[in-house]
N, C-alpha and C positions, 0 to 999 in steps of 0.2 A: 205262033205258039211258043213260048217259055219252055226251058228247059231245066228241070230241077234240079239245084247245082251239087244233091246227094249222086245224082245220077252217074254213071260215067259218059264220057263223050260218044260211045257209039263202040262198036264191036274190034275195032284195033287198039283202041284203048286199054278193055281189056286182056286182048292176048298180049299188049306190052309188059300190065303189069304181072300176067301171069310169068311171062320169060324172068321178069323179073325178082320173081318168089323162087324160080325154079331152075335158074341159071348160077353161075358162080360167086354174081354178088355179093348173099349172106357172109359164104365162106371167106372173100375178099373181106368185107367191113369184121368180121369177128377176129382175121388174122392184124386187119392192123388196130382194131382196140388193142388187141391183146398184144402189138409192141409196145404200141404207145404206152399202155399203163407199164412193161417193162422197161422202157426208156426212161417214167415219170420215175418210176421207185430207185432203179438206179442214178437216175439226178440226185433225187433226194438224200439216198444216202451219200453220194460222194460230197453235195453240200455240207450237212452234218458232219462229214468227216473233216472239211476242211474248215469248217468252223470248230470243231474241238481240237485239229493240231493248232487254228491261230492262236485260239485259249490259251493251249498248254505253252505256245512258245512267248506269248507277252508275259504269261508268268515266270516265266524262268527269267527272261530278259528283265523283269522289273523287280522278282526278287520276291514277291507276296501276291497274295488269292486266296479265294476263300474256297472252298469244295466244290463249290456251285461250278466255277469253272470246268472240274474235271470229270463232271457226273455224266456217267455213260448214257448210251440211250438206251430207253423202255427200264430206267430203271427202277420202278415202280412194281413193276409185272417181274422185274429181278427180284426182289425181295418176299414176294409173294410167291415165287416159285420154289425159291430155296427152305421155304418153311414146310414144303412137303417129302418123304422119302424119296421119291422118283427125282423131286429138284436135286437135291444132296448129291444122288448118284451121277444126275446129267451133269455137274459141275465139277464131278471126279472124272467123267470119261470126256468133257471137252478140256478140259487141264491135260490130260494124255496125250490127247493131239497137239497141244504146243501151239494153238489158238490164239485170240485175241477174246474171242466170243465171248459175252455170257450166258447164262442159263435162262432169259430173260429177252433174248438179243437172238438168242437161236429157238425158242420157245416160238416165236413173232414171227421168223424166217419158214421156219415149218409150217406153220399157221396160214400163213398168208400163199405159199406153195399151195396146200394143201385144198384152201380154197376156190386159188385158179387153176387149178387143175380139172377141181370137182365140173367149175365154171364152163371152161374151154370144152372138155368132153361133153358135156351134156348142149353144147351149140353146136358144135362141131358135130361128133358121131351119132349119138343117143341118149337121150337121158339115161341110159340102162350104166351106158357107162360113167357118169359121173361118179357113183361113189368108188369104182374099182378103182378110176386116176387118181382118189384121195388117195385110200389105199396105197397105190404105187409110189404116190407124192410121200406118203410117210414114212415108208420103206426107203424108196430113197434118200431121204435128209436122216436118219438114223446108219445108211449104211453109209452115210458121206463120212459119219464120225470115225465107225469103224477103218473106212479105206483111211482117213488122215491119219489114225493112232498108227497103221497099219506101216506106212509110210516114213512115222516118224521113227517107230521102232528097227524099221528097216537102215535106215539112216544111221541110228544111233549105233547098230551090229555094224555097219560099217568100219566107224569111228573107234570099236577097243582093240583094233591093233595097234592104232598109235596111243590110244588109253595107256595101252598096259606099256609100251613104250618109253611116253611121259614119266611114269609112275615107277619103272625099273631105274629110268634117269636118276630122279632125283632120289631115289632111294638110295645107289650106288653112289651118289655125290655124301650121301650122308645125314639125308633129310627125314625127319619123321614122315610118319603114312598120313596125319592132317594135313603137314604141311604142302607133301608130294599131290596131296588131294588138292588143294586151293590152288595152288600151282597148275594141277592140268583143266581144275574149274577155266584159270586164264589164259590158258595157250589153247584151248579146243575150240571149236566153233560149236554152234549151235545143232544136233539138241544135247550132244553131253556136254559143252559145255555148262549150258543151262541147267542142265541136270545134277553133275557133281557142284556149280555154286550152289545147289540147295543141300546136296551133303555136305560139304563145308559149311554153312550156316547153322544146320542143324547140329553138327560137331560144335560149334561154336558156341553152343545156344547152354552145353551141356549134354548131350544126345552122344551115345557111346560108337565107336565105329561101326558093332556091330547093326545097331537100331539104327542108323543112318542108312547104312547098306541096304537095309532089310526093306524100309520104305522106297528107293530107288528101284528095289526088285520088281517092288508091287508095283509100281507107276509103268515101269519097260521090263516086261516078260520076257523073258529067254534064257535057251541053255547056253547061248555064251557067255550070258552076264551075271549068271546062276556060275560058273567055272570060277571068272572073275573074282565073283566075291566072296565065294568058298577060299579062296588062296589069299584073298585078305586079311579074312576072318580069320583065319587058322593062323597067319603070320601074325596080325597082334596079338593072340592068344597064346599061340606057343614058341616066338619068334621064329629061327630061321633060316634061310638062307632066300630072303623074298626076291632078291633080284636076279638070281637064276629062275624059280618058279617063274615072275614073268618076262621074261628073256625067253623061254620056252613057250606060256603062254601066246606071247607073242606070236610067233611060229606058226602055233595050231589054228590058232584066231585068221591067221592070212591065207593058212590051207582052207579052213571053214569057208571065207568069204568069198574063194575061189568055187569053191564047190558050189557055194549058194546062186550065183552070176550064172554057173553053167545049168542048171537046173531050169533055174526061171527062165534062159533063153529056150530051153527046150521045151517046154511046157508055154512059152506065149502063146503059140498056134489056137493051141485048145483052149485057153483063158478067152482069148479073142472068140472061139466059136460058142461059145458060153452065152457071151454080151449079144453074138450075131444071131441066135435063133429066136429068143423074142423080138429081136427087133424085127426080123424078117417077118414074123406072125404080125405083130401092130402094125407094119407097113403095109403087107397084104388088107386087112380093114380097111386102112384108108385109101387103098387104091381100089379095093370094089365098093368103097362107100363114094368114090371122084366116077367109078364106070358107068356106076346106077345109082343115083341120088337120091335117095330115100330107104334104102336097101337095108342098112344095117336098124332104123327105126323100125321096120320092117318084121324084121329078123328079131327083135328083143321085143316085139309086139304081141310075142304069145310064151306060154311056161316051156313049152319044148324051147323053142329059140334060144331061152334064157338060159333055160339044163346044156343048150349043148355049149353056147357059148361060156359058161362058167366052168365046163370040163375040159372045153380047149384051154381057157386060161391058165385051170389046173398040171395039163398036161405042159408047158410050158414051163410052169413053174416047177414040175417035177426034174424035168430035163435038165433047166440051167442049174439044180439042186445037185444033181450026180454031175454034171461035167464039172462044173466045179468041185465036187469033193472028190473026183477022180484025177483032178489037176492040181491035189493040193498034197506035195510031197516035205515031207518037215526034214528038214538034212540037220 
């Protein structure tokens, strides 16, 4: 007798291939697509990358190029982003971070996050949770901007005690306040250096001290650099004696950053238990989703399961909401 070759082999067969639906395999083959394709996309771009620094450096070397050479990537989806209001804004608030991005370039990044995200959870835990990882994925690549401005703002209040420093210097040598400005544009580092070359430019351009100032405000928020420029302002207007003003600013700006330093050390703890309480809830899922294999499909398999999992997530998100806003002290 023939044996049908839909058939299976016989009764070990299939409990092979049942272990095999039902053991850690899937999980195994979905964890390493899902390097792979992160290993692929980071090739890819670090190729890209090194093909637009060879670009830019045979052009400088040879002197001529046409655009083609230095046109960023996705930029296509760049220019169709910025014809909308949201693009406009995304391209004010990755310029605050002091980025390379575009709007076009981080449009793509979030997109592509947001779809293996959707992907991974829904193989991984439950289809229920696919769209909450987009969700998270979105949340996260918008707060990434946030945390960078956040960072470079921080940086930059470092940086105006020896600002106002530079600026008493050359003042007291006997330098105008454009000049004393393009001067510490070139002796600071990055980001006020960066920063004051775009107020000297715009000084340059015609743009009055004060309308220079005032844009800088708007880019790096704060009340030390709100001090700063009030003591500017006020010295080109009504002259002065600006290099005591900051001689003193000075002073207070290194007490400020003392204060700020001790602050934030005291308050890590809590910033840390902030980031640690979701994580310990998502980690719990996936260890009783590794106890009992099927468990959490399960569990989002009826409208209770779904109400209660979407008020745990809630409660969660209320949580890191208040410790964080209880560990956020403005000195």
């Amino acid at each position: 007798m023939t044996r049908s070759p839909n058939l299976p082999a016989g009764p070990h067969a299939l409990l092979a291939g049942r272990d095999f639906a039902s053991g850690p395999y899937p999980l195994l083959v979905v964890g390493a697509a899902a390097l792979a394709l992160a290993l692929g996309v980071w090739g890819l771009t670090a190729w890209r990358g090194g093909r637009a620094d060879r670009a830019a450096l045979v052009e400088r070397l040879a002197g001529d190029g046409g655009p083609e050479a230095r046109r960023p990537a996705f930029s296509g989806l760049d220019r169709r982003v910025r014809t909308y209001a949201w693009g406009k804004r995304l391209a004010g608030r990755l310029a605050a971070t002091g980025t390379n991005l575009t709007p076009g370039q981080f449009t793509a990044a979030v997109a592509g996050l947001v779809a293996g995200s959707w992907i991974v959870a829904h193989l991984v835990l439950a289809p229920f949770f696919g769209p909450i990882a987009a969700l998270i994925a979105a949340w996260a690549g918008m707060s990434f901007l946030e945390w960078r401005r956040r960072v470079r703002n921080e940086r930059f209040i470092a940086q105006l005690p020896d600002l106002a420093r530079v600026l008493a210097n050359a003042t007291q040598a006997g330098l105008a306040l454009r000049t004393a400005v393009s001067m510490a544009a070139e002796e600071l580092e990055a980001p006020a250096g960066d920063e004051f070359k775009q107020v000297s430019d715009a000084m340059a351009l015609g743009h009055s001290v004060e309308d220079a100032l005032a844009e800088l405000q708007q880019r790096l928020p704060s009340r030390e650099l709100v001090v700063l420029v009030s003591t500017l302002v006020l010295s080109s207007r009504a002259g002065g004696s600006l290099v005591e003003s900051l001689r003193n600013l000075t002073v207070t700006l290194e007490e400020r950053k003392e204060t700020r330093r001790e602050v934030r050390t005291q308050m890590s703890q809590i910033t840390v238990t902030a980031y640690a309480v979701p994580v310990i809830g998502i980690g719990s899922l996936l260890l009783l989703d590794r106890i009992m294999p099927g468990s959490l499909g399960a569990l989002t398999g009826s409208n209770v399961g779904r109400i209660c999992v979407l008020i745990s997530l809630g409660l969660y998100v209320v949580g890191f909401a208040l410790i964080r806003r209880m560990s956020r002290i403005d000195v």
